[in-house]
C-alpha positions in Angstrom: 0.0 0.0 0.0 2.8 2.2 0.5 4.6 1.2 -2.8 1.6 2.6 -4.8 1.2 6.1 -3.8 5.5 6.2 -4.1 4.5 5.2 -7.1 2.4 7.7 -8.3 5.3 9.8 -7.6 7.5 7.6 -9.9 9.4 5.7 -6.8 7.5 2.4 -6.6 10.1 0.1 -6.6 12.3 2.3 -4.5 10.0 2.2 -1.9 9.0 -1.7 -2.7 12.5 -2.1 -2.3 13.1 0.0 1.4 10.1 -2.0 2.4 11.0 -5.3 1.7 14.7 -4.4 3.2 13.6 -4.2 6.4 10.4 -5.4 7.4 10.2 -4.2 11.3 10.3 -0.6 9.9 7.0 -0.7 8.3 4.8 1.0 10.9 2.9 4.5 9.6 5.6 6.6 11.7 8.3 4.3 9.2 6.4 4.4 6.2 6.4 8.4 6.4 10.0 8.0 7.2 10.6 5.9 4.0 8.6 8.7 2.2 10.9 11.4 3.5 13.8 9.6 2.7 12.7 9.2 -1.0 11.9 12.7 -1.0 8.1 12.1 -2.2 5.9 15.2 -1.3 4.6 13.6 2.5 1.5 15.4 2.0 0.8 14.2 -1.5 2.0 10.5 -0.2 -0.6 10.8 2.9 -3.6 11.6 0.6 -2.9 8.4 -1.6 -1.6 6.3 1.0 -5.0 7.0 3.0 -6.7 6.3 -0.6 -4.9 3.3 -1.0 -5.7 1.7 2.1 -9.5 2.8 1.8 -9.4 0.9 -1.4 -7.7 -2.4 -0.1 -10.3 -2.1 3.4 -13.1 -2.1 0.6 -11.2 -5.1 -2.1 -11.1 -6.8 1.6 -14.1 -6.7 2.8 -16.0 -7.6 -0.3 -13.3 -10.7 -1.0 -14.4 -11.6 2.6 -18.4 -11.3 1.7 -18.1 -13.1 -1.2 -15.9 -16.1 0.6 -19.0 -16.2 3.0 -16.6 -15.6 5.8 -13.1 -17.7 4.9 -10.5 -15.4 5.8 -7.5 -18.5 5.4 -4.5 -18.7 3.1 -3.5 -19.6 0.8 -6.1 -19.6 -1.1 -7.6 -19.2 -4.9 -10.8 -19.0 -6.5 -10.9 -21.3 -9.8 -14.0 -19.6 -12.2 -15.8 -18.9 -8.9 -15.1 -22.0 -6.7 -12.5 -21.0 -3.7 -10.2 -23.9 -2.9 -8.3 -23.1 0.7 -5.2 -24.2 2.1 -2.3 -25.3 0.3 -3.5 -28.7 -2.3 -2.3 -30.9 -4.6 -1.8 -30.3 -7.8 -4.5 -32.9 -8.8 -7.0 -31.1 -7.3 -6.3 -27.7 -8.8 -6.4 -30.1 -12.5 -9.7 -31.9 -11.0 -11.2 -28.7 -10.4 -10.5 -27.1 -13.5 -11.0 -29.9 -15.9 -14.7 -29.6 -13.9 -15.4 -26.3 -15.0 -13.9 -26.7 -18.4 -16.7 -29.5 -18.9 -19.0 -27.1 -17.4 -18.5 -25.0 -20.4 -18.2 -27.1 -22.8 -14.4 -26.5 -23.4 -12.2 -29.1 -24.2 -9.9 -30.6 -21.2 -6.7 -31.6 -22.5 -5.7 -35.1 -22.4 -3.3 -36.4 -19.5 -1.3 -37.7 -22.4 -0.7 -34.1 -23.8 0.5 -32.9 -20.6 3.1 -35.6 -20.2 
């Protein structure tokens, strides 16, 4: 979230970079001290660093709403269907041959993936 509104002031990966350094700096006092210290305009990076996390509160909450409540990890949705914890990689090919059929798509033959 911090990364993004650097960004905006053409120092993402700068600041992706100072972030990922040293993750025990990245309370809001350190974040505005990463700002500083990439000479972004503070004021500028407060407005769209606010923005930014208003945004991911919202992406969250409706992620969260449309889980019905699953808040684990890892996790993915495959064409709607969420599939949580770590699995297989059968069961990510079961679950998308599934919806390929569902479609009427063609589902590759185990032969053609060997």
């Amino acid at each position: 979230m911090a990364a993004e509104p650097a960004g905006k002031q053409g120092k993402f990966w700068e600041c992706h970079d100072r972030l990922f350094a040293d993750r025990t700096k990245l309370s809001p006092e350190d974040l505005k001290q990463h700002a500083r210290d990439l000479q972004l305009d503070i004021k500028r990076f407060d407005t769209d660093f606010a923005s930014a996390a208003d945004k991911k509160k919202s992406t969250g909450t409706w992620l969260r709403r449309k889980r019905g409540g699953i808040q684990g990890t890892p996790g993915i949705f495959i064409n709607g269907r969420f599939v949580e914890g770590p699995e297989p990689d059968d069961v990510f090919a079961r679950i998308i041959d599934e919806e390929l059929t569902k479609r009427g798509a063609g589902v590759p033959s185990k032969a053609a993936s060997n």
